[in-house]
GUTORMAR-919281 format. One record per residue: residue in three letters; x, y, z of N, C-alpha, C in turn. Coordinates in nm, 4 decimals, always signed. Example, Ala and Ser with C-alpha at 12.3 -4.5 7.8 and 13.67 -1.06 7.14 Angstrom:
residues 2
PT     r      neast     nnorth        nup     caeast    canorth       caup      ceast     cnorth        cup
PT   ALA    +1.3190    -0.5690    +0.7800    +1.2300    -0.4500    +0.7800    +1.3200    -0.3300    +0.7800
PT   SER    +1.2850    -0.2250    +0.7080    +1.3670    -0.1060    +0.7140    +1.2900    +0.0030    +0.7870
end
This chain:
residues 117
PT     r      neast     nnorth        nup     caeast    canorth       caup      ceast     cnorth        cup
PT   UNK    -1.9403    +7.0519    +4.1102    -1.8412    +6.9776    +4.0382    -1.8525    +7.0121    +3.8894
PT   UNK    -1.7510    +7.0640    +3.8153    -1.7398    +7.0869    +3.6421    -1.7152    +6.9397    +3.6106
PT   UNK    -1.7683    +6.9110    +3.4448    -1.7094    +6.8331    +3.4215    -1.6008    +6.8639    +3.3206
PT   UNK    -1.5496    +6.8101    +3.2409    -1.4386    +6.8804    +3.1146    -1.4823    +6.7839    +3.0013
PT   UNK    -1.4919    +6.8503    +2.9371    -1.5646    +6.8039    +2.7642    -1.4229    +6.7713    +2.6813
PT   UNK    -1.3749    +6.6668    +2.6474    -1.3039    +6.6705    +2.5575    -1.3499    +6.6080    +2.4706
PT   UNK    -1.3291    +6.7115    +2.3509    -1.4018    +6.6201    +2.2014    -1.2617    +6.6250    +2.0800
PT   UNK    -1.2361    +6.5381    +2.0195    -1.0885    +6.5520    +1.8955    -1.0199    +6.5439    +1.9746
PT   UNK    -0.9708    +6.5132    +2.1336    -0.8230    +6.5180    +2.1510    -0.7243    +6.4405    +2.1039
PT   UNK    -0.6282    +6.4553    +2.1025    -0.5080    +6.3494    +2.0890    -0.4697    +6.3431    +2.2386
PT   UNK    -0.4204    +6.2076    +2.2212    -0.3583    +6.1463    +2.2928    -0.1775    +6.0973    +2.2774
PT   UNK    -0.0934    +6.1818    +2.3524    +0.0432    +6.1201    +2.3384    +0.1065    +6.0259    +2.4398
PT   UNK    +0.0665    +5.8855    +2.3834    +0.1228    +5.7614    +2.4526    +0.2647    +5.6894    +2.4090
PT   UNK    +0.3198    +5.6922    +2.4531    +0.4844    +5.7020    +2.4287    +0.5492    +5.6832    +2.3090
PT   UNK    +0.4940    +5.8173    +2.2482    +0.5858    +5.8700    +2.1425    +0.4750    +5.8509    +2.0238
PT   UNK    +0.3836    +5.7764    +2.0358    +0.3098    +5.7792    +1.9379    +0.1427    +5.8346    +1.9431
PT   UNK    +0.1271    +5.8993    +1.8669    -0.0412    +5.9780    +1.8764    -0.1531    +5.8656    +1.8867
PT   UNK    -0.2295    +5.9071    +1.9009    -0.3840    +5.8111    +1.9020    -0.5141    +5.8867    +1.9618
PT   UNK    -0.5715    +5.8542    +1.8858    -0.7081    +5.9025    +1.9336    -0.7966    +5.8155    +2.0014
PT   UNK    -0.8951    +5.9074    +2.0592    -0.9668    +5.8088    +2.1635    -1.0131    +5.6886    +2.0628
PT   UNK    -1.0497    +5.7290    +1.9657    -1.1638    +5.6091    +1.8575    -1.0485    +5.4999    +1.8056
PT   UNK    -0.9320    +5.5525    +1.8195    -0.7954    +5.4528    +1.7650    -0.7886    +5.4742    +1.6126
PT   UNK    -0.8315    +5.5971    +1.5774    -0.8140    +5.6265    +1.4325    -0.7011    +5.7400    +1.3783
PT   UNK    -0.5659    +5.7146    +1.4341    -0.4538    +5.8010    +1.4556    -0.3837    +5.7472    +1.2823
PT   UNK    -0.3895    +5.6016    +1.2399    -0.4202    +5.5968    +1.0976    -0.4681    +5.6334    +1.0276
PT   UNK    -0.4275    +5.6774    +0.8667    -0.5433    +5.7059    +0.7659    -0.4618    +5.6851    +0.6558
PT   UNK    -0.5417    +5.6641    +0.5551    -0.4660    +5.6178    +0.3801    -0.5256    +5.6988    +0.3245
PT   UNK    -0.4960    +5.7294    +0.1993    -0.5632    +5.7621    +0.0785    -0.4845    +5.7437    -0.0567
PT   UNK    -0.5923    +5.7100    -0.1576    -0.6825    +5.6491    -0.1893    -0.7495    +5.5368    -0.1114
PT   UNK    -0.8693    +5.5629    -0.0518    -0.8625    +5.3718    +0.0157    -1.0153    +5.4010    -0.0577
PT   UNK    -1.0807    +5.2704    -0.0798    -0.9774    +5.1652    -0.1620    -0.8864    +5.2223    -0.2297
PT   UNK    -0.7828    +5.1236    -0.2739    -0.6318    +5.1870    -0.4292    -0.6687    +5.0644    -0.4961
PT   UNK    -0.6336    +5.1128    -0.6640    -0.5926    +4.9594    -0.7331    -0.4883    +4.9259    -0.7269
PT   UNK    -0.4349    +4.8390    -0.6649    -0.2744    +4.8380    -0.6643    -0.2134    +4.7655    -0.8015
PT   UNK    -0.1215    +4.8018    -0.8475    -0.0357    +4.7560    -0.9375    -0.0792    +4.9228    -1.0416
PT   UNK    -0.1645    +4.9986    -1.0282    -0.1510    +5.1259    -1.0909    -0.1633    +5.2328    -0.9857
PT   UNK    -0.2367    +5.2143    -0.8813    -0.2402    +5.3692    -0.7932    -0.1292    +5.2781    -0.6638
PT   UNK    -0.1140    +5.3869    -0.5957    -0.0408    +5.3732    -0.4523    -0.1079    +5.4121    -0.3477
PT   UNK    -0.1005    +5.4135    -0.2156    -0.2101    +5.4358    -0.1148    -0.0694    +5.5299    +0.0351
PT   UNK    -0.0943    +5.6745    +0.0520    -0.0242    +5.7433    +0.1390    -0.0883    +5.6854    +0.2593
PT   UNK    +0.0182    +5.6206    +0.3423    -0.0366    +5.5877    +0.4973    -0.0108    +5.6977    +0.5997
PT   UNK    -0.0800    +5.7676    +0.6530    -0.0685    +5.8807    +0.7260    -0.0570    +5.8424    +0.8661
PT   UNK    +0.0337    +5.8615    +0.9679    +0.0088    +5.8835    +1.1104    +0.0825    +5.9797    +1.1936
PT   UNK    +0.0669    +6.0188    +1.2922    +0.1645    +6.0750    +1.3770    +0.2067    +6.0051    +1.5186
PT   UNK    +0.3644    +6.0863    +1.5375    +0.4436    +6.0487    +1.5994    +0.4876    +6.1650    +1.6974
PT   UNK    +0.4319    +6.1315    +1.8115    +0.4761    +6.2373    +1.9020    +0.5993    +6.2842    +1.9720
PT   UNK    +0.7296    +6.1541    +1.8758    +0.8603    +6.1960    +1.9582    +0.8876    +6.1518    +1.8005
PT   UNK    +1.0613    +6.1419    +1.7939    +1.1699    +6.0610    +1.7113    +1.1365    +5.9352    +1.7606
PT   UNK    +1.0815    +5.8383    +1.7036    +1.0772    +5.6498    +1.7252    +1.1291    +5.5895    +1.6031
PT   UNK    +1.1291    +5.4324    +1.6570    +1.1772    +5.3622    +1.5898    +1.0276    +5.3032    +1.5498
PT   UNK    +0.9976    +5.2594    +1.3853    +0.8380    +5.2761    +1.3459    +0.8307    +5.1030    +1.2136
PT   UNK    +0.8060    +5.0210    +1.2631    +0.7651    +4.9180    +1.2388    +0.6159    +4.9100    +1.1263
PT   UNK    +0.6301    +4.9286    +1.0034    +0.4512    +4.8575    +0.9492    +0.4447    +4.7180    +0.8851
PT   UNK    +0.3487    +4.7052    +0.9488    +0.3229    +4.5377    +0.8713    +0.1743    +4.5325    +0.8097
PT   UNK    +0.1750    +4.5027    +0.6703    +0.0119    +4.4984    +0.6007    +0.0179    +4.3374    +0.6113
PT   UNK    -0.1357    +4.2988    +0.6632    -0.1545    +4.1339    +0.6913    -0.2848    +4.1341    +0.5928
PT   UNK    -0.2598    +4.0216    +0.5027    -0.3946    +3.9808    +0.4659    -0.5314    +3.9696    +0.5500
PT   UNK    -0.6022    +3.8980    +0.5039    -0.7086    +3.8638    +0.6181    -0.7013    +3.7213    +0.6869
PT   UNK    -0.6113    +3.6606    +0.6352    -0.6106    +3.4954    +0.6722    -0.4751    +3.5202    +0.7704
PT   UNK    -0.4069    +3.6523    +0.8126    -0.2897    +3.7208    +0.8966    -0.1835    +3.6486    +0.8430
PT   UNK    -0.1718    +3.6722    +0.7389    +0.0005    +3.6498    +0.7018    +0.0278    +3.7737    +0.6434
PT   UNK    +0.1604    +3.7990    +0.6621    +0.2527    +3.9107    +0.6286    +0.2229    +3.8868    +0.4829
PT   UNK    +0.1979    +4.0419    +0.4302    +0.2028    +4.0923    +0.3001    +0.3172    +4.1711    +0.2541
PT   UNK    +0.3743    +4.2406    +0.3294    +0.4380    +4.3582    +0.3275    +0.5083    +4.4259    +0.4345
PT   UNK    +0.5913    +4.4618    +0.4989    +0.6996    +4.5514    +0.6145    +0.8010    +4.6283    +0.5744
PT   UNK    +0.7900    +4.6964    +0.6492    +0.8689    +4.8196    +0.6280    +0.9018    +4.8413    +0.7646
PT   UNK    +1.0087    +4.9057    +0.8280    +1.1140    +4.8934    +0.9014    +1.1651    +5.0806    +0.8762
PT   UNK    +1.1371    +5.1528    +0.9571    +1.2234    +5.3021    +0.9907    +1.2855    +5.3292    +1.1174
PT   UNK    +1.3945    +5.3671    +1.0960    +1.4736    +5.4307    +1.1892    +1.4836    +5.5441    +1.2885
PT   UNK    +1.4345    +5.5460    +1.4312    +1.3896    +5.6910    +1.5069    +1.4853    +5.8076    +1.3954
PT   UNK    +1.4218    +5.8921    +1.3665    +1.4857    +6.0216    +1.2854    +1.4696    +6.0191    +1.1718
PT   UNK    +1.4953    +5.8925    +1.1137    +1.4657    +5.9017    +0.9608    +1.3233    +5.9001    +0.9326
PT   UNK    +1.3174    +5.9732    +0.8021    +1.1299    +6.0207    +0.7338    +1.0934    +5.8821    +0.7242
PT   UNK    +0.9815    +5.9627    +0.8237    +0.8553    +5.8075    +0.7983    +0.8455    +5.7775    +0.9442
PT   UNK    +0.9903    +5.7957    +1.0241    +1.0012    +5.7805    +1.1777    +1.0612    +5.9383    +1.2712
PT   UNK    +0.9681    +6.0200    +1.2290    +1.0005    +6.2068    +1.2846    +0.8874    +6.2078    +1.3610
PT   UNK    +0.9365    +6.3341    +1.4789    +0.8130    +6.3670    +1.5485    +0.7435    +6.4417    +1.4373
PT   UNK    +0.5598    +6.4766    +1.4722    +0.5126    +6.4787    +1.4312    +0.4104    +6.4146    +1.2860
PT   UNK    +0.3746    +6.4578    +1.1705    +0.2989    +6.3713    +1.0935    +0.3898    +6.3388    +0.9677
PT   UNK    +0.3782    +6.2029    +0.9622    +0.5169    +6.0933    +0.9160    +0.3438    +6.0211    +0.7304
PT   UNK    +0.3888    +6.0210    +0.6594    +0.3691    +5.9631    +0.5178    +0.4518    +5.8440    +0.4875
PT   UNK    +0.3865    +5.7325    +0.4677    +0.4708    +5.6199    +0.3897    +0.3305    +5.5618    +0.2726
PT   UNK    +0.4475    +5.5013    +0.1762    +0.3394    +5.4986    +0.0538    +0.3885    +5.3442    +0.0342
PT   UNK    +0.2621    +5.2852    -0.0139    +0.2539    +5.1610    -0.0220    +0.2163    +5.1520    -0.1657
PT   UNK    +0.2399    +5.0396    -0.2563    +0.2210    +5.0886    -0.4134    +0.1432    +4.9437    -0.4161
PT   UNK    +0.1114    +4.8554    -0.3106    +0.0006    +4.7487    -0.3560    +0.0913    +4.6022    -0.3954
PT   UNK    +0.1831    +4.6327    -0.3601    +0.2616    +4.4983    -0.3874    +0.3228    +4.4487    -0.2466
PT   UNK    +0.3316    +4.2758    -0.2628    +0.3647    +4.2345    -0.1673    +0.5435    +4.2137    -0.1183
PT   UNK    +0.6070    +4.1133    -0.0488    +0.7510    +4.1452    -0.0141    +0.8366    +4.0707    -0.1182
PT   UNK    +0.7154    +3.9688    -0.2347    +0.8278    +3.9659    -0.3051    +0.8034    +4.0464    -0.4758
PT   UNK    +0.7769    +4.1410    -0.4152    +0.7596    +4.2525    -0.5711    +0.6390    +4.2611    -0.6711
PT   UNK    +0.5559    +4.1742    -0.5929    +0.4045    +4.1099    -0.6975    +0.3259    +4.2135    -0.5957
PT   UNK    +0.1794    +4.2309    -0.7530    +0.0797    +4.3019    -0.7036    +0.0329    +4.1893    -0.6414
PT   UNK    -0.0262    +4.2505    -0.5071    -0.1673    +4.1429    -0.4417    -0.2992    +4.1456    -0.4733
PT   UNK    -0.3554    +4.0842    -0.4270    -0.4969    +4.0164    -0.5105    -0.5552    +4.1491    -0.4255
PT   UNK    -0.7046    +4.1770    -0.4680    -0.7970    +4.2570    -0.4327    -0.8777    +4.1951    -0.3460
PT   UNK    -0.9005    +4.3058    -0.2352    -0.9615    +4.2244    -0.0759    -0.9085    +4.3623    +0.0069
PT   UNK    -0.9524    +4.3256    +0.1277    -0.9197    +4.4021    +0.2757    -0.7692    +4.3873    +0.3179
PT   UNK    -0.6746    +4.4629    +0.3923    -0.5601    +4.4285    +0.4252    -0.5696    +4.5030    +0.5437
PT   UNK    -0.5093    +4.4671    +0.6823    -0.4291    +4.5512    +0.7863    -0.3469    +4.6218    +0.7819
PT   UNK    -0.3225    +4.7251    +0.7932    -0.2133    +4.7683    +0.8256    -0.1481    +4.7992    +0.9643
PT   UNK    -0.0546    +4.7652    +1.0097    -0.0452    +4.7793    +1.1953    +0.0607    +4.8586    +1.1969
PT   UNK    +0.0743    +4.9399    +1.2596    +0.1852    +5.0619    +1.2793    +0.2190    +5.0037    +1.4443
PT   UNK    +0.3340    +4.9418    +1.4701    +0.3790    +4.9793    +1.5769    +0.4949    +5.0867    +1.5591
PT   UNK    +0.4891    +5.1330    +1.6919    +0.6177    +5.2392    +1.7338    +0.5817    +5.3300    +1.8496
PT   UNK    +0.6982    +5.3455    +1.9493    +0.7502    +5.3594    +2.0860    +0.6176    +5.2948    +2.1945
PT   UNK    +0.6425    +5.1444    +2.1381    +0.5131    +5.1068    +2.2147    +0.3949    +5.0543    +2.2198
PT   UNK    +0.3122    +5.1620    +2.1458    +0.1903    +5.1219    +2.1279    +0.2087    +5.0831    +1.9365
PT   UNK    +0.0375    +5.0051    +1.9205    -0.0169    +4.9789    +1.8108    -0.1236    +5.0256    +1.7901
PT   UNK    -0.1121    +5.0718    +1.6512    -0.2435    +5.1413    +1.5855    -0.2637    +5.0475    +1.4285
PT   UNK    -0.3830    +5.0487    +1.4604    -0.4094    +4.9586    +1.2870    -0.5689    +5.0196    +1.1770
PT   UNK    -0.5197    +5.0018    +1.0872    -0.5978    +5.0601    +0.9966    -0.6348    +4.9404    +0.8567
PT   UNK    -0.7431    +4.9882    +0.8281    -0.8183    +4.8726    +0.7698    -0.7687    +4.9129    +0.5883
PT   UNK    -0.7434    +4.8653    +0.4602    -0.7148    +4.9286    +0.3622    -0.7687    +4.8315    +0.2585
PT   UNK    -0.8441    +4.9315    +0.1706    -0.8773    +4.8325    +0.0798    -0.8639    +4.7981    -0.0583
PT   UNK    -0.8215    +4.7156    -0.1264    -0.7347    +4.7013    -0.2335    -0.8374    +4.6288    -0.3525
PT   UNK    -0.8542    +4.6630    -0.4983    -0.9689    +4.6708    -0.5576    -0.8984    +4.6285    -0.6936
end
C-alpha cells in the first residue's frame, strides 16, 4: 500500500481556496496603525463568487463590511486584495486591539486574526 504525502495543498471548496491549517487569509501590515497605515487582506477564490467581509471586534460586534459582487475586483477567480484603512462603518478610526476578519464566499468561511496598534 503507498501512501500520498500532501504537504501546501490547496483545497477548492466551492469556489473558495483554503488550506488544510485554514490559513487561505493573510494581511499585511499586521499589526497596522489604523488612522495612518492600511492593512491589504489577501485571499483566494477559486471561481467568480459573490464575497462578503465582516471585521468583528472581540466582544463580536460588527466593525466594518464590505459586500462584492461575483466578477467584480475583490470577488475574481483567483487571488482577490481588499484594503482596510482601520476605520469602522461609521468613518472613525477604531481603538487598538485584535479584530476578526471573516471572509465568507461560495459557501465556506475563512477568518483571520488582525491586529490594530
Amino acid at each position: 500500500m503507498r501512501k500520498l504525502l500532501i504537504t501546501a495543498a490547496v483545497l477548492f471548496l466551492a469556489g473558495m481556496a483554503t488550506t488544510p491549517a485554514g490559513s487561505g487569509v493573510t494581511n499585511y501590515p499586521n499589526p497596522f496603525t489604523a488612522g495612518t497605515e492600511t492593512t491589504k487582506i489577501r485571499y483566494t477564490l477559486g471561481a467568480d463568487t459573490d464575497v462578503k467581509i465582516t471585521i468583528y471586534d472581540l466582544t463580536g460586534q460588527v466593525t466594518w463590511i464590505m459586500e462584492i459582487g461575483a466578477g467584480d475586483p475583490g470577488a475574481e477567480a483567483g487571488v482577490n486584495e481588499v484594503t482596510w484603512d482601520g476605520e469602522n462603518g461609521n468613518g472613525k478610526t477604531v481603538d487598538y486591539g485584535i479584530y476578526i476578519c471573516v471572509i465568507d464566499a461560495g459557501g465556506t468561511r475563512q477568518r483571520r486574526k488582525i491586529g490594530v496598534r
